[in-house]
C-alpha positions as a Markdown table, in Angstrom:
| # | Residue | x | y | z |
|---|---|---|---|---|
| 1 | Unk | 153.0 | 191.3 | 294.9 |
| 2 | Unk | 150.9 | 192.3 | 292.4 |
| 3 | Unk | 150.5 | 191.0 | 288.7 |
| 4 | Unk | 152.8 | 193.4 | 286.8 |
| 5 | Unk | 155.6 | 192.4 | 289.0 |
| 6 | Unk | 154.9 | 188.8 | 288.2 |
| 7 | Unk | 155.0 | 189.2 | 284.8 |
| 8 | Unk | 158.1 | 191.6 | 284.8 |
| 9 | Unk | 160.1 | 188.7 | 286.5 |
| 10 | Unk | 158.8 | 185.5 | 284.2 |
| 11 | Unk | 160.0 | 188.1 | 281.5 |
| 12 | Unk | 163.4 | 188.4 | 283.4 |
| 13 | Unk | 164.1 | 184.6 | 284.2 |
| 14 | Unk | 162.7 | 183.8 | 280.3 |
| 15 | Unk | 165.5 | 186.9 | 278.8 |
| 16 | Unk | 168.2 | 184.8 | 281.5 |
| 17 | Unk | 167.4 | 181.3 | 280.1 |
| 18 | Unk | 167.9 | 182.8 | 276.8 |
| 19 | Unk | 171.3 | 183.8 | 277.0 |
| 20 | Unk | 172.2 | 181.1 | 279.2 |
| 21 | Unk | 171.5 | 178.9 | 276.4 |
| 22 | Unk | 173.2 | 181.2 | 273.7 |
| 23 | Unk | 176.0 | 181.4 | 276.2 |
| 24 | Unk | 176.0 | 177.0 | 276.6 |
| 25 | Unk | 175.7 | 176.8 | 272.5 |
| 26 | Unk | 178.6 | 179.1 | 272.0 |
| 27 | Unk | 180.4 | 177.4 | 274.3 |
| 28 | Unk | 180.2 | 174.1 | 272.4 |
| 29 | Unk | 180.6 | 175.9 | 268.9 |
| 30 | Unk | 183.9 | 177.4 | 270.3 |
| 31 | Unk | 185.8 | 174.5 | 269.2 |
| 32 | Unk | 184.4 | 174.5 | 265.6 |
| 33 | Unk | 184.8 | 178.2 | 265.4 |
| 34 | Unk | 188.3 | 177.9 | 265.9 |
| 35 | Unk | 188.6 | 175.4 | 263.7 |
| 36 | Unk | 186.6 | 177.4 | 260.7 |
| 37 | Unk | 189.7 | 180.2 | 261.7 |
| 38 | Unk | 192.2 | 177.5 | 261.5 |
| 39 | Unk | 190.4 | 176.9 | 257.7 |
| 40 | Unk | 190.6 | 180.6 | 256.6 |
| 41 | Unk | 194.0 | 181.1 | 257.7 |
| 42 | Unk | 195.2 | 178.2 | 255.9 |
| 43 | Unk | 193.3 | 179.2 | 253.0 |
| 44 | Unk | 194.5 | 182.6 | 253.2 |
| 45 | Unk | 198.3 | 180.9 | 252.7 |
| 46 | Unk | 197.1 | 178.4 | 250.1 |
| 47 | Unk | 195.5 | 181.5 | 248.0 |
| 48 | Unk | 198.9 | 183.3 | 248.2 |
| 49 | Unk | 200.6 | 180.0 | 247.2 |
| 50 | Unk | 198.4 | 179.4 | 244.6 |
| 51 | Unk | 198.9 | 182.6 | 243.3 |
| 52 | Unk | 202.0 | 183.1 | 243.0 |
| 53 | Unk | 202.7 | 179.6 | 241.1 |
| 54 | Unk | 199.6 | 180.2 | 238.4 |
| 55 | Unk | 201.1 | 183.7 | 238.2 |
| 56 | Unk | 204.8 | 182.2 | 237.2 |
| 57 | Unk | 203.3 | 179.7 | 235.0 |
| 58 | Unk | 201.8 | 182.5 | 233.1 |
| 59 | Unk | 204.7 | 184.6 | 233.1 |
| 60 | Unk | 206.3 | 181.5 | 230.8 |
| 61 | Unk | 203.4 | 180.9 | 228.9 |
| 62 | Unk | 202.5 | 184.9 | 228.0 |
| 63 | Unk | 203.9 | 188.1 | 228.7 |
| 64 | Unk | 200.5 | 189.5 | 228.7 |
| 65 | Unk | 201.2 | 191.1 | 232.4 |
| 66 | Unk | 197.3 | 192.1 | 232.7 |
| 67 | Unk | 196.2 | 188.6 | 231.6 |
| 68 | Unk | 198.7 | 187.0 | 234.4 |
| 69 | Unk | 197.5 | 189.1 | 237.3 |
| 70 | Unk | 193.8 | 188.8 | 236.2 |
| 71 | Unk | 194.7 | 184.4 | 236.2 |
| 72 | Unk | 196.6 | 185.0 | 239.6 |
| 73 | Unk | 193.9 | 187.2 | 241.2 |
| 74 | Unk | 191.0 | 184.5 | 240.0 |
| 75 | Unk | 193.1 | 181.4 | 241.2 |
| 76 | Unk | 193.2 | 183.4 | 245.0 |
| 77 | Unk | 189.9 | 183.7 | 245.0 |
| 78 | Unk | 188.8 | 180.3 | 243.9 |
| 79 | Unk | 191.1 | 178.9 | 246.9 |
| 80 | Unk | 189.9 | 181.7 | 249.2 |
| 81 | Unk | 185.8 | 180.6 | 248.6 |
| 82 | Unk | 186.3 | 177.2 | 248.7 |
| 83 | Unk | 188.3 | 177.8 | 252.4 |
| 84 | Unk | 185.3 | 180.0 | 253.1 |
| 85 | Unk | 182.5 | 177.5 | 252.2 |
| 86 | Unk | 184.6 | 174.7 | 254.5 |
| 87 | Unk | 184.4 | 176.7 | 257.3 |
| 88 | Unk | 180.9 | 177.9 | 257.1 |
| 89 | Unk | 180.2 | 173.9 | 256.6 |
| 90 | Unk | 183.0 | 173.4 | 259.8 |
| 91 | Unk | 180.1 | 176.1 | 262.2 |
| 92 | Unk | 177.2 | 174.1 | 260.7 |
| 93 | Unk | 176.0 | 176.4 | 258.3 |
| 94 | Unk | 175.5 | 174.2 | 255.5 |
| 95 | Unk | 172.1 | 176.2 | 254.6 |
| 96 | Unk | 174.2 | 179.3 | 253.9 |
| 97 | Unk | 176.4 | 177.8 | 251.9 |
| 98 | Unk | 173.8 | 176.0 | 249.7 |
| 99 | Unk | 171.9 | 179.6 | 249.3 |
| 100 | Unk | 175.3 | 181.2 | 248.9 |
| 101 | Unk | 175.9 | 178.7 | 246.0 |
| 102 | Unk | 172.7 | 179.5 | 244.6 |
| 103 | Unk | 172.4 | 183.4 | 244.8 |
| 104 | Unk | 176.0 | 183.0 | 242.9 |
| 105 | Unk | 174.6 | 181.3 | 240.6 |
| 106 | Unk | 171.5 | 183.3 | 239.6 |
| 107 | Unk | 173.7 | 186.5 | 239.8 |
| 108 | Unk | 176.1 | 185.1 | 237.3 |
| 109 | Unk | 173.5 | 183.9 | 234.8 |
| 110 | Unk | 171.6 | 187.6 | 234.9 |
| 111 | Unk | 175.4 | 189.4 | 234.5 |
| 112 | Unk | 176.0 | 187.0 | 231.1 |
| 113 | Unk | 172.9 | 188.0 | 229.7 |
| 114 | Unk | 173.5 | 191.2 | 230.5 |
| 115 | Unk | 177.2 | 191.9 | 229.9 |
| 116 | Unk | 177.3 | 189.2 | 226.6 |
| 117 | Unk | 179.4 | 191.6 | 224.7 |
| 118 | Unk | 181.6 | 192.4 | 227.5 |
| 119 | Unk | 181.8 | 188.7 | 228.4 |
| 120 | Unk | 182.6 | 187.8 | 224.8 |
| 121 | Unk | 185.0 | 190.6 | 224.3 |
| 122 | Unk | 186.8 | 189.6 | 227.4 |
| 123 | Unk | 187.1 | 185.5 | 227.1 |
| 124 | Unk | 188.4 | 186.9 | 223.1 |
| 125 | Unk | 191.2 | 188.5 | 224.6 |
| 126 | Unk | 192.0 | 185.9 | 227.1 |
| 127 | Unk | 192.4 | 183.4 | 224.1 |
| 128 | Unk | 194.4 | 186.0 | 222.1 |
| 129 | Unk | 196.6 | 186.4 | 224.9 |
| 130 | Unk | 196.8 | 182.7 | 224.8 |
| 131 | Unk | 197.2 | 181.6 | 221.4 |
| 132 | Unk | 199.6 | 185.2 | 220.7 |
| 133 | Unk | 198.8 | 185.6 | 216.6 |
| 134 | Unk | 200.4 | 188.4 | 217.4 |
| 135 | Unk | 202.3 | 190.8 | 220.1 |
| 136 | Unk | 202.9 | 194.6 | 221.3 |
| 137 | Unk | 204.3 | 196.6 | 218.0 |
| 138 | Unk | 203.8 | 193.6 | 215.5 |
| 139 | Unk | 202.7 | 195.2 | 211.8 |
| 140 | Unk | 199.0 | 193.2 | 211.4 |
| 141 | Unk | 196.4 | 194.0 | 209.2 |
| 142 | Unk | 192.5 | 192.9 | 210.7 |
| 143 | Unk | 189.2 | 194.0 | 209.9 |
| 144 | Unk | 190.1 | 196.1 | 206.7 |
| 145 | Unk | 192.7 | 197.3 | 209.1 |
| 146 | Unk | 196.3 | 197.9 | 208.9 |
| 147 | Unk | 198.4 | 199.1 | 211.7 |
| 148 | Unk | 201.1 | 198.8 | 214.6 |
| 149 | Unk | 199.6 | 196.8 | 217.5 |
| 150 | Unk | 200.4 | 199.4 | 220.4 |
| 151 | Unk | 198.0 | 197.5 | 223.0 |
| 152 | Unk | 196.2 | 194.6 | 223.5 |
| 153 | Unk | 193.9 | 194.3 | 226.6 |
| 154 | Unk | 191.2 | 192.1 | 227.7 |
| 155 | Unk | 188.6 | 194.1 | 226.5 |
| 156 | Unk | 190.0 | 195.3 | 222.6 |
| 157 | Unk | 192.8 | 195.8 | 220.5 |
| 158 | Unk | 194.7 | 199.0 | 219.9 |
| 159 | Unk | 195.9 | 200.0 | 216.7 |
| 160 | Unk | 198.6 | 202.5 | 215.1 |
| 161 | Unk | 197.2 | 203.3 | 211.8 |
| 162 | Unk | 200.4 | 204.9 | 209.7 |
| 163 | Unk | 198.4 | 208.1 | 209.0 |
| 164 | Unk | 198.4 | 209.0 | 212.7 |
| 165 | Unk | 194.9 | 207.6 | 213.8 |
| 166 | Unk | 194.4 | 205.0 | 216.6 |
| 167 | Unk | 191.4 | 202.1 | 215.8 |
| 168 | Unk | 190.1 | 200.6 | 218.8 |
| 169 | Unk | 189.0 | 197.0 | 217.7 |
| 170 | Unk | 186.8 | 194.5 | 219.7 |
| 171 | Unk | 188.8 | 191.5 | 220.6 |
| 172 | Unk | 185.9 | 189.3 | 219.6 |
| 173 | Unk | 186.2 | 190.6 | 215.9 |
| 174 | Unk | 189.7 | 190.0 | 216.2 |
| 175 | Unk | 189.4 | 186.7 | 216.8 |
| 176 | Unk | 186.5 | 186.0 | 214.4 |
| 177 | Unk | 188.2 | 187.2 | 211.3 |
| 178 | Unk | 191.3 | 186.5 | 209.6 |
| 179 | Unk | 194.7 | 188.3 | 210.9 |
| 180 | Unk | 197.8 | 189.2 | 208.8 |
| 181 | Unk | 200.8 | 189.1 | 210.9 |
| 182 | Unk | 203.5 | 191.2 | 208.9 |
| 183 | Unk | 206.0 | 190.8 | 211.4 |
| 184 | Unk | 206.1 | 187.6 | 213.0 |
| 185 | Unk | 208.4 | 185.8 | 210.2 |
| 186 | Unk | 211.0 | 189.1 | 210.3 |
| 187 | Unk | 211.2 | 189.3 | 206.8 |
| 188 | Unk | 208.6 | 189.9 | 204.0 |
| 189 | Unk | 208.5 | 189.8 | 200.2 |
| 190 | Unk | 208.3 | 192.6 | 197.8 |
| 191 | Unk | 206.3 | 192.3 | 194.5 |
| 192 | Unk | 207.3 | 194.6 | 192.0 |
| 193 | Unk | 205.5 | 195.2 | 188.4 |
| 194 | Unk | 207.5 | 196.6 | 185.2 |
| 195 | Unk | 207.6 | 196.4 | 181.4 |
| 196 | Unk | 209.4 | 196.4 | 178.9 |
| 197 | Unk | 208.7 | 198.1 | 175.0 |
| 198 | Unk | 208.2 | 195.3 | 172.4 |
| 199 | Unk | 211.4 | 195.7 | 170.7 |
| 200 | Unk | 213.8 | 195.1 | 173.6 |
| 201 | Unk | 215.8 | 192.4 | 174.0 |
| 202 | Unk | 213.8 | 190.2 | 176.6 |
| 203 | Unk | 216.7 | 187.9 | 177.6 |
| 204 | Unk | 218.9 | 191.1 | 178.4 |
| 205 | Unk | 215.9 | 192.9 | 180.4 |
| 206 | Unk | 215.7 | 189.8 | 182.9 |
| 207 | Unk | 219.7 | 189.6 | 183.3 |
| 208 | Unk | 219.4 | 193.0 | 183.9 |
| 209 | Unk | 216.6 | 193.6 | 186.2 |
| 210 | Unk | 217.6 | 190.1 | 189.0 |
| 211 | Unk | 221.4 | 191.8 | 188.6 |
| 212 | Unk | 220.4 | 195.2 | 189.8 |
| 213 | Unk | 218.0 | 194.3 | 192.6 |
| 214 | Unk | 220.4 | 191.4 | 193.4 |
| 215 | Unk | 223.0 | 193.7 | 194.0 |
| 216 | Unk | 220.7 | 196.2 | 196.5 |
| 217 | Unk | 222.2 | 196.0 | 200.3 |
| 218 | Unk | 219.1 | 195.3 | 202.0 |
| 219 | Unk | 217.7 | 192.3 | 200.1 |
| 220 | Unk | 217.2 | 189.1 | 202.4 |
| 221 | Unk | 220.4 | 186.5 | 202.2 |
| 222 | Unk | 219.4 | 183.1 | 201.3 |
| 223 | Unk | 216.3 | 184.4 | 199.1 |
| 224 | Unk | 216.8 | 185.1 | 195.6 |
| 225 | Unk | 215.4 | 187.4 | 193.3 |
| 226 | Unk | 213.1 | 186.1 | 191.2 |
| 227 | Unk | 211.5 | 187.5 | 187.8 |
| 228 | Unk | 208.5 | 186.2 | 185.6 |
| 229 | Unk | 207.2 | 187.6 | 182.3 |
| 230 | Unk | 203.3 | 187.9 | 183.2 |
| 231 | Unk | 201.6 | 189.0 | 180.5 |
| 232 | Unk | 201.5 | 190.9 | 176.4 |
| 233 | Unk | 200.3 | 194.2 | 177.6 |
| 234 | Unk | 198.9 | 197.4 | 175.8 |
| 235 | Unk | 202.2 | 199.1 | 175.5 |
| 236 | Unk | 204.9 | 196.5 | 176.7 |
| 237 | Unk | 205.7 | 193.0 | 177.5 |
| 238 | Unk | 205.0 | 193.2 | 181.5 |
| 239 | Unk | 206.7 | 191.1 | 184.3 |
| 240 | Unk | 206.9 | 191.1 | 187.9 |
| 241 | Unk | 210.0 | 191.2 | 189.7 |
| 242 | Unk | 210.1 | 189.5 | 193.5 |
| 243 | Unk | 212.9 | 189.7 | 196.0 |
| 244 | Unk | 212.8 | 189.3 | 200.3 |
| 245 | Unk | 213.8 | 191.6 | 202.8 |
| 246 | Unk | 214.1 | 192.3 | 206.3 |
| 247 | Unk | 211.3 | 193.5 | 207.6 |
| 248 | Unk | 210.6 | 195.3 | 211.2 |
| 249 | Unk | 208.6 | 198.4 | 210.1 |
| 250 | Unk | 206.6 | 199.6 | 207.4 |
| 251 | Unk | 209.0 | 202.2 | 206.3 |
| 252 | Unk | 211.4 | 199.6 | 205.9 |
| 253 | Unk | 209.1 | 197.6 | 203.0 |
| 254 | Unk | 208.0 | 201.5 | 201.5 |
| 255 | Unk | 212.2 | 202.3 | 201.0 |
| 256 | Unk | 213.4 | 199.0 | 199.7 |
| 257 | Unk | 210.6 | 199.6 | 197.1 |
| 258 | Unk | 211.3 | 203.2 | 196.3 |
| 259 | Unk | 215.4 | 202.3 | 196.1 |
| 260 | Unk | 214.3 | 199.1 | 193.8 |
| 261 | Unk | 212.4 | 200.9 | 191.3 |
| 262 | Unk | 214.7 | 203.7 | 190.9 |
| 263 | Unk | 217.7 | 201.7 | 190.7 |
| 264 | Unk | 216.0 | 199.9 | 187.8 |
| 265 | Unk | 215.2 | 202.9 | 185.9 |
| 266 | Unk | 218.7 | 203.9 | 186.3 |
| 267 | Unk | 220.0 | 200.4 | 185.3 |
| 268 | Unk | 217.6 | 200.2 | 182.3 |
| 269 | Unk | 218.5 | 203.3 | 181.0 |
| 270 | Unk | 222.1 | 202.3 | 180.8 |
| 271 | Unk | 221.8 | 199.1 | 179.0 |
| 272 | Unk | 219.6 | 200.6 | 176.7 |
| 273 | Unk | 216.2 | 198.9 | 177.6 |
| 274 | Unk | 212.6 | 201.3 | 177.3 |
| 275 | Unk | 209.6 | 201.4 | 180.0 |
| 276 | Unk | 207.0 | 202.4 | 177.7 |
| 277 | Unk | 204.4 | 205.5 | 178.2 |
| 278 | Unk | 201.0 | 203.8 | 177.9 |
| 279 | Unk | 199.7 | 203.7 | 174.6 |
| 280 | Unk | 196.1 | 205.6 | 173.9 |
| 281 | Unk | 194.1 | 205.1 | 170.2 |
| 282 | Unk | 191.4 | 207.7 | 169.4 |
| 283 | Unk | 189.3 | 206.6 | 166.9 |
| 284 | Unk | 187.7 | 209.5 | 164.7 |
| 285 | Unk | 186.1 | 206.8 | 162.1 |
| 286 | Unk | 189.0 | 207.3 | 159.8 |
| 287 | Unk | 189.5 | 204.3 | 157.4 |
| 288 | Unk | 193.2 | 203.0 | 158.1 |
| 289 | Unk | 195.8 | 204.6 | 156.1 |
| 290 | Unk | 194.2 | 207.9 | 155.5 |
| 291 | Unk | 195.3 | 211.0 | 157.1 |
| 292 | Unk | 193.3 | 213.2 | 159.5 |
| 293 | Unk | 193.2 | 216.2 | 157.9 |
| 294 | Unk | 192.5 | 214.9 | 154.7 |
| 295 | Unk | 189.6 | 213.3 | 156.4 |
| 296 | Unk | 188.3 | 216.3 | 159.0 |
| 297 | Unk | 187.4 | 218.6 | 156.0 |
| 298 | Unk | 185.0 | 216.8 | 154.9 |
| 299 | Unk | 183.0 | 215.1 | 158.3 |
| 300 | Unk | 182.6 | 219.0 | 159.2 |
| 301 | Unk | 181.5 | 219.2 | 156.0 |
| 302 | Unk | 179.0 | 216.6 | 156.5 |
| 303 | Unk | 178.0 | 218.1 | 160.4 |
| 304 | Unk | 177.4 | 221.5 | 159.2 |
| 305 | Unk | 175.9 | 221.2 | 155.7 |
| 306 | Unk | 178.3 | 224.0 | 154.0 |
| 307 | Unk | 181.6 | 222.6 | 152.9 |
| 308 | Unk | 183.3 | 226.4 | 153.6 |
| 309 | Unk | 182.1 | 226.4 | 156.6 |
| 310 | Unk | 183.9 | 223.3 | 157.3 |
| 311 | Unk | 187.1 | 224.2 | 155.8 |
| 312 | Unk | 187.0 | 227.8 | 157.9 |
| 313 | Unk | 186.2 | 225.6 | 161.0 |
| 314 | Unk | 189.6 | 223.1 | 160.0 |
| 315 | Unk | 191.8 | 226.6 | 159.9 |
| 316 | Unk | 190.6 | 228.0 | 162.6 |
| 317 | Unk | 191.6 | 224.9 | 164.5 |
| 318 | Unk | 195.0 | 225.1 | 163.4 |
């Protein structure tokens, strides 16, 4: 027997003791390894479980469907990793787990530097979903923005603008600046400015005025019409008239006002009461009380240094 052949077997009998001992410490890890099964079956059960519950919970709290799945989906897989890190503890592979843990947590602190925006955008729209300032088709106005909310996702906020555009708006600007929620009371009130001409009867132009948009169909029960005198103005003695009605839609706010304001005119007209033009004074530096043409003669006269040629220019104007 030569050397080679010694060597080939010592390589044989070292490959056999090998296995033999993979083979002995499988043996005794067969118990735990059925036991680390046992764990991710159950923990495949407890996810589902889970799931389902957080899922009806926020079905009563929200009926933001993509915020309920995204809370469903994350509650399974929090109950499916901790099932997963018992049984990798369970086959004595607490190493992993620790290194597991740790890569996790390196990879999440590079993806929140790097996706901050996304990140804030999405954890904005979580909260929105939450608090609900306002829901699918609501009338809002945000960010110099006013529109029909057609969809709100984790990510922005769609808007119907009523000239036929769509705005797409960040959710974290939604949620850092003020929101105006047209719809969420159901009814909204209308301000309305008029005047009346000095001479009017002031008394008989408020009776007037609450009796006519009092009697309009669409005005808001239980909310009366209210009127205040506001100010002397250049041509009249304005107020501002205020009534409530019920509100869905924008069209809804724009007809009530058109209806109002014509039906005043109308019911103004009748009982004899003016809405003055504006009122306009162009001074030409004439002294009060003199008349213009009296006057004009002579500051052409002064402009072009001839007084014929001034009058020529006066008739020639008329």
């Amino acid at each position: 027997m030569n050397l080679s052949q010694i060597d080939l077997g010592q390589s044989v009998n070292a490959l056999i003791d090998k296995l033999q001992g993979w083979l002995d410490g499988l043996l005794l890890l067969v118990p735990n390894l059925v036991l680390a099964v046992v764990v991710v079956l159950i923990a495949v059960g407890l996810s589902k479980l889970v799931g389902g519950l957080v899922n009806k919970a926020m079905n009563r709290a929200t009926s933001y469907k993509t915020l309920n799945q995204l809370t469903s989906t994350i509650a399974r897989t929090v109950v499916m990793a901790v099932g997963l890190f018992v049984a990798l503890g369970v086959l004595g592979l607490d190493k992993t787990v620790t290194s597991l843990l740790a890569g996790a947590g390196v990879v999440g602190l590079a993806l929140a530097f790097a996706f901050q925006d996304i990140a804030g955008n999405f954890m904005s729209g979580i909260i929105l979903a939450l608090r609900r300032p306002f829901g699918a088709n609501d009338i809002i106005e945000t960010n110099d923005y006013f529109g029909t909310v057609q969809d709100l996702n984790l990510r922005s906020t769609i808007l119907s603008l009523p000239e036929g555009q769509t705005v797409v708006i960040p959710n974290s600007s939604v949620l850092q600046n003020p929101v105006k929620n047209f719809s969420r009371t159901g009814h909204r009130r209308i301000d309305l400015g008029c005047g009346v001409a000095y001479g009017d009867d002031l008394e008989l132009a408020e009776e007037t005025a609450i009796a006519t948009i009092t009697g309009l169909p669409f005005l808001k029960e239980g909310k009366p019409v209210e009127l205040f005198f506001t100010e002397f103005g250049s041509s009249s003695i304005d107020f501002k008239l205020r009534f409530w009605i019920d509100f869905q839609k924008q069209t809804d706010y724009l007809k009530a006002r058109s209806t109002a304001i014509k039906t005043l005119k109308v019911a103004f007209d009748k009982a004899g009461l003016t809405i003055p033009f504006p009122i306009r004074t162009m001074d030409f530096g004439v002294v009060g009380g003199v008349n213009l043409n009296e006057v004009l003669p002579q500051k052409l006269f002064a402009a072009n240094g001839n007084g014929q040629n001034g009058k020529e220019t006066v008739s020639k104007t008329h």
